[in-house]
TORKOL-4160 file (C-alpha; in steps of 0.2 Angstrom, whole numbers, padded with zeros to 4 digits, m for minus):
411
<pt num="1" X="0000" Y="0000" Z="0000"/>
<pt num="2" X="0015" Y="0012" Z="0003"/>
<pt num="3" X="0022" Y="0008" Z="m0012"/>
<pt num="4" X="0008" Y="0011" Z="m0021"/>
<pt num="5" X="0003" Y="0026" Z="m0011"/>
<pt num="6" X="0023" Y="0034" Z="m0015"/>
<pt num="7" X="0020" Y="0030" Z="m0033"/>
<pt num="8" X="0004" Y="0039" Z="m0037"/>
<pt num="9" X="0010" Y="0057" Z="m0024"/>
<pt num="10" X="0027" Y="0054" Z="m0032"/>
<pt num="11" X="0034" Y="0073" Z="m0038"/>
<pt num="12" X="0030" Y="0064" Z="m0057"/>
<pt num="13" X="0012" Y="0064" Z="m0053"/>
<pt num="14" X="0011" Y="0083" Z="m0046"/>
<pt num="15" X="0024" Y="0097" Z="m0048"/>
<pt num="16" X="0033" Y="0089" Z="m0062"/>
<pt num="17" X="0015" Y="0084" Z="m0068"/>
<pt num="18" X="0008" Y="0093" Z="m0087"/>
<pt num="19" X="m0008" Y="0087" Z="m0081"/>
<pt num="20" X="m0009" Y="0093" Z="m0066"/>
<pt num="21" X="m0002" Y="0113" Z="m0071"/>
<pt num="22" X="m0014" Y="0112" Z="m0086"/>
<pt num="23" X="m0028" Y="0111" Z="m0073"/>
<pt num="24" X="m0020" Y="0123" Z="m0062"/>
<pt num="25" X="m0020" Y="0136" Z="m0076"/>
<pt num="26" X="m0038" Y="0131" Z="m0084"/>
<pt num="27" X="m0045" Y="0134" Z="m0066"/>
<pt num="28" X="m0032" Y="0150" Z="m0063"/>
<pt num="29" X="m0038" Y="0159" Z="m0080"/>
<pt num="30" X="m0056" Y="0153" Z="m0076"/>
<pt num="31" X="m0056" Y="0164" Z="m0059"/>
<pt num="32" X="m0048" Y="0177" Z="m0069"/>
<pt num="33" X="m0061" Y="0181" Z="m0081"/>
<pt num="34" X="m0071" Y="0180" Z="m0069"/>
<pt num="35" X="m0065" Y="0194" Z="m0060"/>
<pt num="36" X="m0058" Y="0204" Z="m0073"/>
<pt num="37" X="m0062" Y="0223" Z="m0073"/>
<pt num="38" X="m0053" Y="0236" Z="m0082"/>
<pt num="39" X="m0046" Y="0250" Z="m0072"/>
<pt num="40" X="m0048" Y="0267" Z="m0075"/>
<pt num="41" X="m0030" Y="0267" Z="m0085"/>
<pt num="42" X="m0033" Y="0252" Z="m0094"/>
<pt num="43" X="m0051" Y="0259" Z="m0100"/>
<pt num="44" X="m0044" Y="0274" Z="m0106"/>
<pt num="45" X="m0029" Y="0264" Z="m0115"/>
<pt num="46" X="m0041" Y="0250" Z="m0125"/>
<pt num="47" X="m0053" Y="0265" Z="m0130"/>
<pt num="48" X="m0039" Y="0274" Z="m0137"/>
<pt num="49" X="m0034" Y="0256" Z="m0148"/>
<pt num="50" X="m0051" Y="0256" Z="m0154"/>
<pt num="51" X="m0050" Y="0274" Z="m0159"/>
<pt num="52" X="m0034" Y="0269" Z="m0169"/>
<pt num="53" X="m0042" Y="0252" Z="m0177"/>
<pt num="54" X="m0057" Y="0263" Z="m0182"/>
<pt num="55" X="m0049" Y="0277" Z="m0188"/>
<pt num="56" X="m0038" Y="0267" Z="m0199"/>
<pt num="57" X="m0054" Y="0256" Z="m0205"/>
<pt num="58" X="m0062" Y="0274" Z="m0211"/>
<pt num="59" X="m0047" Y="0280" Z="m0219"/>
<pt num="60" X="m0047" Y="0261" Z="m0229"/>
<pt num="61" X="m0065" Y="0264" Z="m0234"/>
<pt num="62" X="m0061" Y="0281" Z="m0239"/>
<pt num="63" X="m0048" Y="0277" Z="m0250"/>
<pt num="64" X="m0058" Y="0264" Z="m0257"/>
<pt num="65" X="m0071" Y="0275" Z="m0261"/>
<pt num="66" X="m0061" Y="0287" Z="m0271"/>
<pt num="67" X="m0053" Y="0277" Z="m0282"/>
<pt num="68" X="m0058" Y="0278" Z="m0302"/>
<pt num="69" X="m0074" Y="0272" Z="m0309"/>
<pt num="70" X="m0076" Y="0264" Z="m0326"/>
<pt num="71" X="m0094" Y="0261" Z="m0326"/>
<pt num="72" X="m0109" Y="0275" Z="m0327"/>
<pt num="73" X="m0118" Y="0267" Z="m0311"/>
<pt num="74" X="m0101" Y="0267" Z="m0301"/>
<pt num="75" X="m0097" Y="0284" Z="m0304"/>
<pt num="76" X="m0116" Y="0290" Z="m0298"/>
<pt num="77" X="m0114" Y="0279" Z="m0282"/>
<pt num="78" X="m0094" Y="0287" Z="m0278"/>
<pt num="79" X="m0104" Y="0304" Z="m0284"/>
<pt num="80" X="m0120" Y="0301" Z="m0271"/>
<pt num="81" X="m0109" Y="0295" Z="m0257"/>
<pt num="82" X="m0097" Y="0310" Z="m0258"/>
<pt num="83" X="m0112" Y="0321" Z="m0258"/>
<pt num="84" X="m0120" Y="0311" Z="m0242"/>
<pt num="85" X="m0106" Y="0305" Z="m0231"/>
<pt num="86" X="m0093" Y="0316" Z="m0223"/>
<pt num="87" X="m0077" Y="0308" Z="m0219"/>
<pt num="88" X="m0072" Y="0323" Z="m0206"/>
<pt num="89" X="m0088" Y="0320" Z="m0199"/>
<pt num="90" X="m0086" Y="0300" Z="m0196"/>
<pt num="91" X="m0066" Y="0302" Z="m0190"/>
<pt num="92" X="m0078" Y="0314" Z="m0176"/>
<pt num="93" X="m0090" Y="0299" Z="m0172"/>
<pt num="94" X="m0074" Y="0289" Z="m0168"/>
<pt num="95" X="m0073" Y="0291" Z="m0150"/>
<pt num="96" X="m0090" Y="0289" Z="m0149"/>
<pt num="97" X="m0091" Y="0273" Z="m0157"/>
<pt num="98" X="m0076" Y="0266" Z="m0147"/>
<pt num="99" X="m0083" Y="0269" Z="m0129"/>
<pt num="100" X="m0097" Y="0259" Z="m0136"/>
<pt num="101" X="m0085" Y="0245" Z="m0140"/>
<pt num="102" X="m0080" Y="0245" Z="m0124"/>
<pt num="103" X="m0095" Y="0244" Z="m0115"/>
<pt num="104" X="m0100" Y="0231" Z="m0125"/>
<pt num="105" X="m0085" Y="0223" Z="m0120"/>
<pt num="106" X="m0091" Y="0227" Z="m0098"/>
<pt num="107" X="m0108" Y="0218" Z="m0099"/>
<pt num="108" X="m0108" Y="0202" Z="m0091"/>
<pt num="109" X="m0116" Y="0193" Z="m0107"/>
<pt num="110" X="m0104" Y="0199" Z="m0117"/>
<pt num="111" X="m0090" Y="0193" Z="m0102"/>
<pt num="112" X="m0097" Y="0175" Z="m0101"/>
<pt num="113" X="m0095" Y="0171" Z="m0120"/>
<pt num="114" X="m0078" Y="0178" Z="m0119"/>
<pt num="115" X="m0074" Y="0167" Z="m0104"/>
<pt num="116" X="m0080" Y="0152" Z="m0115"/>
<pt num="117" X="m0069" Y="0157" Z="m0128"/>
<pt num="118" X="m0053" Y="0158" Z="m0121"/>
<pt num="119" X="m0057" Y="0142" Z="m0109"/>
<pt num="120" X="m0062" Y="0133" Z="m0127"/>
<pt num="121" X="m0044" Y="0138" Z="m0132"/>
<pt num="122" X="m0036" Y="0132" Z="m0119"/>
<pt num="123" X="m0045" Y="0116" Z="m0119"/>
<pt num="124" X="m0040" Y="0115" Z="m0138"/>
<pt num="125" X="m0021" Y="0120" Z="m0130"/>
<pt num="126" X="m0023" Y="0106" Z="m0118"/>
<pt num="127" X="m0028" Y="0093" Z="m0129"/>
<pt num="128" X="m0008" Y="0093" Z="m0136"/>
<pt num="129" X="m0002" Y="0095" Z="m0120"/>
<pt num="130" X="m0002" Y="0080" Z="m0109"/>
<pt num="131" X="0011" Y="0069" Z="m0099"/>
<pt num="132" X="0019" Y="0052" Z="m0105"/>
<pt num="133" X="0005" Y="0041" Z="m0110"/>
<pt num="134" X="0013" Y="0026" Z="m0097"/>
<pt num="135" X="0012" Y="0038" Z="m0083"/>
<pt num="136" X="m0007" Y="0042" Z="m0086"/>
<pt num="137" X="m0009" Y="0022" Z="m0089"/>
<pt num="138" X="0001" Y="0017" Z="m0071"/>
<pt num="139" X="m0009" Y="0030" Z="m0062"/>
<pt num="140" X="m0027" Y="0025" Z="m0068"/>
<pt num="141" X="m0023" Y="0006" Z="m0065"/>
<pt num="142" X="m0020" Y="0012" Z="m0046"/>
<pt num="143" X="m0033" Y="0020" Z="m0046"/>
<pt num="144" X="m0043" Y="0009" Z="m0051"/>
<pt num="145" X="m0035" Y="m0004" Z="m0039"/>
<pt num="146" X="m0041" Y="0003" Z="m0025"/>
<pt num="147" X="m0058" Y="0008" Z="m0032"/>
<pt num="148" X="m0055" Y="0025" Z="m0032"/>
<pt num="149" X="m0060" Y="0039" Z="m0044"/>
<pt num="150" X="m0047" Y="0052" Z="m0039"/>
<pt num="151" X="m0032" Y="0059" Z="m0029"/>
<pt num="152" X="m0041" Y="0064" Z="m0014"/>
<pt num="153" X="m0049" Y="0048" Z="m0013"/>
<pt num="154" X="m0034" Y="0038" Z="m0013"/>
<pt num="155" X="m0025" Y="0046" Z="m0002"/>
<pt num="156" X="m0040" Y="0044" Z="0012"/>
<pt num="157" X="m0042" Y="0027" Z="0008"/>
<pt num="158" X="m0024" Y="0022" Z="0011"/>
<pt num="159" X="m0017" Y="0032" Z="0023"/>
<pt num="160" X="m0031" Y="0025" Z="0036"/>
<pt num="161" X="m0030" Y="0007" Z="0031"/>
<pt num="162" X="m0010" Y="0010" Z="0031"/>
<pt num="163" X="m0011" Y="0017" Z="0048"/>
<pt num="164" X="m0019" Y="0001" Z="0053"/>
<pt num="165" X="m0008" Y="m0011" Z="0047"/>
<pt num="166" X="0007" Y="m0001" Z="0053"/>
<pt num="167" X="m0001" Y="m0003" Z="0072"/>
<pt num="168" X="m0003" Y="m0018" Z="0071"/>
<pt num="169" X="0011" Y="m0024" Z="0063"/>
<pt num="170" X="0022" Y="m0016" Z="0078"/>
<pt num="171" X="0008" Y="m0023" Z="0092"/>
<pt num="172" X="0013" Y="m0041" Z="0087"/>
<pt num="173" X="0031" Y="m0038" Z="0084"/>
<pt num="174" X="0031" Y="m0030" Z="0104"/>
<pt num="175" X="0020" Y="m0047" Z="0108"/>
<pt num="176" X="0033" Y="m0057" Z="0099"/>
<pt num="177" X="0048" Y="m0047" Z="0109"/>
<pt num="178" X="0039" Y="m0047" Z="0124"/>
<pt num="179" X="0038" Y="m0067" Z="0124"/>
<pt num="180" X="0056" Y="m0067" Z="0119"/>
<pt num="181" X="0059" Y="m0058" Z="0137"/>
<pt num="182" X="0046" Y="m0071" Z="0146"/>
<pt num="183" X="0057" Y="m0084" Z="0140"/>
<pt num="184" X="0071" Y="m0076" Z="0144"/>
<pt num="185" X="0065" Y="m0075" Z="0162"/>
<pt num="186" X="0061" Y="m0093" Z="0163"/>
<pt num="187" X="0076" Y="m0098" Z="0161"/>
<pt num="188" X="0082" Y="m0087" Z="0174"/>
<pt num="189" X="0070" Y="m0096" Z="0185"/>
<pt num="190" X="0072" Y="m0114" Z="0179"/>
<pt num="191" X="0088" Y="m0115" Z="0175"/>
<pt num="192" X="0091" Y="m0126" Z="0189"/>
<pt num="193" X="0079" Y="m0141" Z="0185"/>
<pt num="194" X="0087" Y="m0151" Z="0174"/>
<pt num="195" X="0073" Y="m0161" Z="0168"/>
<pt num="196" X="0064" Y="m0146" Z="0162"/>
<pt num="197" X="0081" Y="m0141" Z="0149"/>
<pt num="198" X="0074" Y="m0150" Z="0135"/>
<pt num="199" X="0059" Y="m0143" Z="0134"/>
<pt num="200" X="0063" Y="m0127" Z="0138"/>
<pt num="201" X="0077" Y="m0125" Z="0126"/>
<pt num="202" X="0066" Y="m0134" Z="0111"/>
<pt num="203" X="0050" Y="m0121" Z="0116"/>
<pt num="204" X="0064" Y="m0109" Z="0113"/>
<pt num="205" X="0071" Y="m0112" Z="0098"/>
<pt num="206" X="0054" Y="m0114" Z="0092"/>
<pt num="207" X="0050" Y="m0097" Z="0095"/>
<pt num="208" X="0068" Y="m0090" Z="0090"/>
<pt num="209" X="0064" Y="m0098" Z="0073"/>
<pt num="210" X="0046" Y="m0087" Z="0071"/>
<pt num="211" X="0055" Y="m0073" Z="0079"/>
<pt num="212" X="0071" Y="m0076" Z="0063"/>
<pt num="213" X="0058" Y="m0078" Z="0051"/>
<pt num="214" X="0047" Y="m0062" Z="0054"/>
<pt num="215" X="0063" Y="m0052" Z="0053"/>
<pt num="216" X="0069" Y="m0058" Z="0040"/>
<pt num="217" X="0052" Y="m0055" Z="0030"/>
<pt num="218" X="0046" Y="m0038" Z="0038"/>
<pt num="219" X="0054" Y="m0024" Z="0031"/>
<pt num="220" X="0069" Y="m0018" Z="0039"/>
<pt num="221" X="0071" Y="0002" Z="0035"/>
<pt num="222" X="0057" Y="0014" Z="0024"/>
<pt num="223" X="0068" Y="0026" Z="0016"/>
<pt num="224" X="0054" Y="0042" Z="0012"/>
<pt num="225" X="0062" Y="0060" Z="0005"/>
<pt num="226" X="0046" Y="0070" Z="0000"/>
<pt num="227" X="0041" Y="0086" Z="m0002"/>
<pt num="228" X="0030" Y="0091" Z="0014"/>
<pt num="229" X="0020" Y="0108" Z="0005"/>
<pt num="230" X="0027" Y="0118" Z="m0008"/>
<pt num="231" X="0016" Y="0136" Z="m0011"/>
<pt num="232" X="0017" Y="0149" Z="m0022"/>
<pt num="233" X="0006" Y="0164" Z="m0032"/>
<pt num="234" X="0003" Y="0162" Z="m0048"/>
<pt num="235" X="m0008" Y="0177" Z="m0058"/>
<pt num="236" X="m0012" Y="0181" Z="m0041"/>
<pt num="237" X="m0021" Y="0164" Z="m0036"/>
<pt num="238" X="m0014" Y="0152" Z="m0022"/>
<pt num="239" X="m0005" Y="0134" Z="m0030"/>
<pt num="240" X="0000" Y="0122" Z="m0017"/>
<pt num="241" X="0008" Y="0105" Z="m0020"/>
<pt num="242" X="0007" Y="0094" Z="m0003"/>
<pt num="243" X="0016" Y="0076" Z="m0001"/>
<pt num="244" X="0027" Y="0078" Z="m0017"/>
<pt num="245" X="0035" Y="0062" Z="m0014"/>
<pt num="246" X="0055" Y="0060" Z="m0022"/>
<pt num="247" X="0059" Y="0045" Z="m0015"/>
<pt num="248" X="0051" Y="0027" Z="m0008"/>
<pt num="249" X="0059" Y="0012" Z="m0001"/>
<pt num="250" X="0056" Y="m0001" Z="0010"/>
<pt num="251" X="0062" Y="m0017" Z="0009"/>
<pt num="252" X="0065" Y="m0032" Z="0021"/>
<pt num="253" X="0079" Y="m0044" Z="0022"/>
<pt num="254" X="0072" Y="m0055" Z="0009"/>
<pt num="255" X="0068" Y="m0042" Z="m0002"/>
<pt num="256" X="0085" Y="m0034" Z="m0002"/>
<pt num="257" X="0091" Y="m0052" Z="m0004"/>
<pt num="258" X="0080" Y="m0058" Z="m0018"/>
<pt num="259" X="0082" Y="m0037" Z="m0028"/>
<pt num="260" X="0102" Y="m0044" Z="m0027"/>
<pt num="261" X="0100" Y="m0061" Z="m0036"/>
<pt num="262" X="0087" Y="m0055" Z="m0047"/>
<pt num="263" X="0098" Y="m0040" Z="m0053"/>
<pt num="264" X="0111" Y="m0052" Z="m0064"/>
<pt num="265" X="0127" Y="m0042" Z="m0061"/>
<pt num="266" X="0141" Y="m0053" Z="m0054"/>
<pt num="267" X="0145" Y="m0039" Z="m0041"/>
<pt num="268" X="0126" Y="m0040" Z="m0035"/>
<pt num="269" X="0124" Y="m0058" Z="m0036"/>
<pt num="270" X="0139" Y="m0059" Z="m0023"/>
<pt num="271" X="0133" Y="m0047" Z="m0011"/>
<pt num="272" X="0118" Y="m0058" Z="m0011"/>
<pt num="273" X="0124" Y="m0073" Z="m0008"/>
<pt num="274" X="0134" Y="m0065" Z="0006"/>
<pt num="275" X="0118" Y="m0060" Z="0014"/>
<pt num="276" X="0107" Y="m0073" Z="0010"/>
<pt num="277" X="0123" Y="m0087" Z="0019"/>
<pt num="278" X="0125" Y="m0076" Z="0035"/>
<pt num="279" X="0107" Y="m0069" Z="0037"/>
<pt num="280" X="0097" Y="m0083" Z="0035"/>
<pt num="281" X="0106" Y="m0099" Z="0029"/>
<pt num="282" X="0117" Y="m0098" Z="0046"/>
<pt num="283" X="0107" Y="m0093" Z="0058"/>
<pt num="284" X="0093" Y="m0108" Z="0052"/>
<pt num="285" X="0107" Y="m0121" Z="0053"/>
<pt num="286" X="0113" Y="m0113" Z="0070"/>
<pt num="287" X="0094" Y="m0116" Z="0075"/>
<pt num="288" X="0091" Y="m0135" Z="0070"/>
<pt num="289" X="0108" Y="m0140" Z="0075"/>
<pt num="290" X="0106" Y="m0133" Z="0093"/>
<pt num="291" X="0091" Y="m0145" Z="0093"/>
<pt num="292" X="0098" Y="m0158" Z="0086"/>
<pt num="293" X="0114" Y="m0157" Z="0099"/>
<pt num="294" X="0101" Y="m0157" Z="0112"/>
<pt num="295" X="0098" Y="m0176" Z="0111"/>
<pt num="296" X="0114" Y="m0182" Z="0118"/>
<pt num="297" X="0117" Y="m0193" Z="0105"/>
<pt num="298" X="0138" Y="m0195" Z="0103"/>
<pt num="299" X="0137" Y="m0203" Z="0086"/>
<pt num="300" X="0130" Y="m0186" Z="0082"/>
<pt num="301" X="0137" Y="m0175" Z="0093"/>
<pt num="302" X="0153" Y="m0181" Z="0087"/>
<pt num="303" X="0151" Y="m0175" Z="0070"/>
<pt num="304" X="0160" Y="m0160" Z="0065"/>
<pt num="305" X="0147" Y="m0149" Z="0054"/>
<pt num="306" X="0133" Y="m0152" Z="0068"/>
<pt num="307" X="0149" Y="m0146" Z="0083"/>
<pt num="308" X="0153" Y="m0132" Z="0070"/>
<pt num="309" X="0133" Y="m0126" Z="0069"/>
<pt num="310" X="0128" Y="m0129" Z="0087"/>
<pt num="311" X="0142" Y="m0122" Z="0095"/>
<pt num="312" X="0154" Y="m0113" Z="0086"/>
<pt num="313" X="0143" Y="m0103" Z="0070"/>
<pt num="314" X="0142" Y="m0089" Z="0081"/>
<pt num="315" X="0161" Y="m0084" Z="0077"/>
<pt num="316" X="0155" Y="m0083" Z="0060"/>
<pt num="317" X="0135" Y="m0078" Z="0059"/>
<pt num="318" X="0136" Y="m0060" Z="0051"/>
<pt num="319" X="0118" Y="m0057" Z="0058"/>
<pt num="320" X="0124" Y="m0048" Z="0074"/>
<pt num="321" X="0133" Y="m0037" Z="0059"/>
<pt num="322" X="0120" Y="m0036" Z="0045"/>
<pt num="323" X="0111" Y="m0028" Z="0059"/>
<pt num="324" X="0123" Y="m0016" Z="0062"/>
<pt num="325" X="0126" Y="m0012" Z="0046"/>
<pt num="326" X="0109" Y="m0010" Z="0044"/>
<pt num="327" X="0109" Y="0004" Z="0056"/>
<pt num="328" X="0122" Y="0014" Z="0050"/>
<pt num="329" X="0114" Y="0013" Z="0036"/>
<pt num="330" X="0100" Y="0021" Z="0043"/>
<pt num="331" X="0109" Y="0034" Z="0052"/>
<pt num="332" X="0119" Y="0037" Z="0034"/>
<pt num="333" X="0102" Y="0040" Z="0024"/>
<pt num="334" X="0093" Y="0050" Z="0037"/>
<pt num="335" X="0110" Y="0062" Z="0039"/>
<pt num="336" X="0112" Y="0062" Z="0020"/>
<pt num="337" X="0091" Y="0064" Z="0015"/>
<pt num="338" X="0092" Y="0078" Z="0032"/>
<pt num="339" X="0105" Y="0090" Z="0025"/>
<pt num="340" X="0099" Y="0088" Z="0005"/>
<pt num="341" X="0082" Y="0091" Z="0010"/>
<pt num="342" X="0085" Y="0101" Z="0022"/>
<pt num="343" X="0091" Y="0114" Z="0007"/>
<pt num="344" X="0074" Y="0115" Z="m0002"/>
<pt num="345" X="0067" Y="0122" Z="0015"/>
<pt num="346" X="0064" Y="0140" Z="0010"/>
<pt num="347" X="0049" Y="0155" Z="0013"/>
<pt num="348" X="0049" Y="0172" Z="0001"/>
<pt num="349" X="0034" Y="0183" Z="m0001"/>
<pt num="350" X="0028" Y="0175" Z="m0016"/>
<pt num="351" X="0038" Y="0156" Z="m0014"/>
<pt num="352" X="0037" Y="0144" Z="0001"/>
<pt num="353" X="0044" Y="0127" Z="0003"/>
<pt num="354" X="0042" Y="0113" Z="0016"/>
<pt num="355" X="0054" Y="0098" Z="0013"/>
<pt num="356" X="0053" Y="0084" Z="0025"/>
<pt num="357" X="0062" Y="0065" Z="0029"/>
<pt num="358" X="0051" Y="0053" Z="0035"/>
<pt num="359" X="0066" Y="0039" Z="0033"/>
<pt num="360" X="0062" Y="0026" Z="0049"/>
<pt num="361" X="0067" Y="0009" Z="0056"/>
<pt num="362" X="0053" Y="m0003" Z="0054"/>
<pt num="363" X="0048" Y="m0018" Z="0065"/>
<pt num="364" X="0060" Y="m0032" Z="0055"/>
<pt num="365" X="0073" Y="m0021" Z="0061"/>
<pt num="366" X="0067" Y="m0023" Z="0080"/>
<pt num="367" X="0063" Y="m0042" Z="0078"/>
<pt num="368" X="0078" Y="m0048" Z="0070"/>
<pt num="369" X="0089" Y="m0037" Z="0083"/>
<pt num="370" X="0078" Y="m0048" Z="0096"/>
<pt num="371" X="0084" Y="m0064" Z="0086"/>
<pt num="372" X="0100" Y="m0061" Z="0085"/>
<pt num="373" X="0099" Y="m0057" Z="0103"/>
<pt num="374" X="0090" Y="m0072" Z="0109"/>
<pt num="375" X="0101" Y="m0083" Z="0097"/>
<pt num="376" X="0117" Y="m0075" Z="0110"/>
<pt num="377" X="0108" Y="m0083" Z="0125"/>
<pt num="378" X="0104" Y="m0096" Z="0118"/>
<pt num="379" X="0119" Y="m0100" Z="0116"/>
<pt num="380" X="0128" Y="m0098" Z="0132"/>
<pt num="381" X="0110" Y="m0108" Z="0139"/>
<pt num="382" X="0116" Y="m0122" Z="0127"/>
<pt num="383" X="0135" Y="m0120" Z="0133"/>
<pt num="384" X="0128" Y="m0124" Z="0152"/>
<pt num="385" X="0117" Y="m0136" Z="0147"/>
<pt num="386" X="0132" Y="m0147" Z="0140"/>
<pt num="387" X="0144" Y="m0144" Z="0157"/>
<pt num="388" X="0127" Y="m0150" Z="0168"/>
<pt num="389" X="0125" Y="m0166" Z="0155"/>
<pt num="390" X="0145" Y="m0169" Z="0157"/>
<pt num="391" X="0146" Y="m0165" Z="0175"/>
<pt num="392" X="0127" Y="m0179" Z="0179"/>
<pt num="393" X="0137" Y="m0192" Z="0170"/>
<pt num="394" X="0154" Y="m0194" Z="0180"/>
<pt num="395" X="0151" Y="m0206" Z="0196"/>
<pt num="396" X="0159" Y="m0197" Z="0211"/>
<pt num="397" X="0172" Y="m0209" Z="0222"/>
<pt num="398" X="0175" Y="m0205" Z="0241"/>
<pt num="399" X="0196" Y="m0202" Z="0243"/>
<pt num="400" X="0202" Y="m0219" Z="0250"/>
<pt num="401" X="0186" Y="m0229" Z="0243"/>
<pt num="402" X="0190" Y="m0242" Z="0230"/>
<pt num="403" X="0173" Y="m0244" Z="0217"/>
<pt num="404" X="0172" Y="m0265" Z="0218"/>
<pt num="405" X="0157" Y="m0263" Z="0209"/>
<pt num="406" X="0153" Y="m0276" Z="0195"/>
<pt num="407" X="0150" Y="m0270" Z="0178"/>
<pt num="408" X="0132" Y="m0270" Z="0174"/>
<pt num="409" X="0127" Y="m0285" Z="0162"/>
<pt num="410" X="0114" Y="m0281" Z="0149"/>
<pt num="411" X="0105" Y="m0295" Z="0138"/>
């Protein structure tokens, strides 16, 4: 839903948007005409460029009429006009003529058909001016998704049904943490009944298992650089651009892992492998070999692979360091997004600009911290475990005492 939510606010979608401005302007002009009036100046000024239009158009007919005549009924008609119509007199009716023009122009009738004409011209404008035809295509098919007709729509939609899954997303990763420190305390308390360890320590890597695999599947960091509010005037109306978002990631373990392999570059491939060995490959092994090693069997103890995953694997697990890599890497984006964005924060008279970085840790981070964690204890509980087993099977001897005993005979 984020991702899909980042991709229709994304900056392509609004301020970078043909669409969007052509809207902007069809609406801006639309207001305009709507409340234009010409001032006293600008009155005086259009009548005057009437005046000069019409002038010229009665010096052209004037000129026409006085040019030579071949035929007997042109010449009476140039002679009758002459006679009838002064051209001193119409260059007098001139100013006349042109403050009618202009009122013509005031009335509100005559304002509404103007109105249509300029919109109808920007529409025809608008029809050649559009964004990528893939662009429209992604956002309609989101849209449509989520059964939505417009922006405003979407956003509502999402953003509560987000905010829902995001809390309870957290409430059962602070359940799943918060049985990890029960168990943890139960050892604390039970650590001396021996006949209790197997179980214990089985219930427990059960539950370090589902505490590994929502970690590893649960997205780990949401990178999010948007654009919080941008406003400006434009012909003197308000435009205001909220949530123009630049960029969007969040990916879990898995993800990042599967983007890697996926990618085809030798390079990638490698770092994926790397990830995919010590990040889930070693902590599973660790997890099913401290079961197995568990059963006191010595054929299997004795093998060197199940010794080298039960005991010994925590030398070489990465988790303990992906984690902290992942953390740096958090600190690094959120300094880096910080100062970059932080140089689009700006307020003039006319220009204002409210940049923001909503870059966060996410829940896998927390539960596979809480792993890695557990998977420490767990160890040292395994290390005592094997001291108590070693320690019940040695038969103590009194000093001076001799052990007569037989062997015992099984059949």
């Amino acid at each position: 839903m984020k991702a899909d939510y980042s991709a229709v606010n994304n900056i392509t979608y609004g301020l970078l948007s043909v669409d969007a401005w052509k809207e902007h302007l069809i609406k801006i002009v639309s207001n305009r005409i709507d409340d234009f009036e010409l001032s006293a100046e600008q009155e005086k000024l259009v009548t005057e460029q009437i005046e000069s239009v019409l002038h010229a158009v009665v010096n052209k007919a004037d000129t026409i009429m006085h040019q030579k005549r071949k035929s007997i009924k042109a010449k009476i008609r140039k002679a009758l006009i002459n006679a009838l119509v002064s051209e001193r007199k119409i260059h007098e009716k001139v100013p006349e003529f042109a403050q009618t023009i202009v009122s013509e122009i005031k009335k509100t009738e005559n304002k509404a058909k103007l109105k249509e004409l300029i919109l109808s011209k920007l529409e025809q404008y608008g029809e050649v001016t559009y964004d990528s035809a893939n662009d429209v295509r992604r956002l309609e098919q989101l849209l449509a998704k989520y059964s939505v007709e417009d922006l405003g729509a979407f956003n509502t939609n999402i953003e509560s049904k987000s905010d829902a899954l995001k809390s309870e997303l957290y409430l059962f990763a602070i359940l799943e943490m918060a049985v990890v420190g029960v168990f943890l305390l139960l050892w604390a308390l039970l650590m001396k009944y021996r006949h209790l360890h197997n179980l214990m320590f089985s219930c427990s890597l059960l539950l370090a298992l589902v505490v590994l695999s929502a970690g590893l599947t649960a997205p780990m960091i949401e990178i999010d650089a948007r654009i919080k509010e941008m406003s400006f005037f434009l012909l003197g109306e308000k435009l205001i651009f909220n949530d123009q978002i630049i960029f969007f990631q969040s990916k879990s373990i898995v993800d990042v892992v599967h983007i890697l392999l996926a990618a085809g570059k030798w390079d990638s491939i490698i770092v994926g492998l790397l990830i995919l060995i010590f990040s889930i490959v070693f902590p599973v092994a660790k997890l099913i070999s401290s079961r197995v090693y568990l059963q006191e069997r010595r054929d299997w103890r004795s093998g060197a692979l199940l010794r080298f995953f039960a005991l010994k694997s925590g030398k070489w697990s990465m988790a303990d360091v992906y984690v902290v890599a992942i953390f740096m890497a958090y600190i690094g984006f959120k300094s880096i997004l910080d100062n970059q964005l932080g140089q689009l924060n700006f307020k003039t008279r006319s220009l204002a600009s409210v940049s923001t970085n909503e870059t966060a840790l996410q829940p896998g981070f927390l539960l596979f911290i809480c792993f890695v964690v557990f998977g420490l204890v767990l160890s040292t509980i395994l290390e005592k475990i094997k001291l108590n087993q070693q320690a019940s099977q040695r038969v103590p001897e009194e000093p001076g005492v001799i052990n007569t005993a037989l062997p015992e005979i099984r059949t």
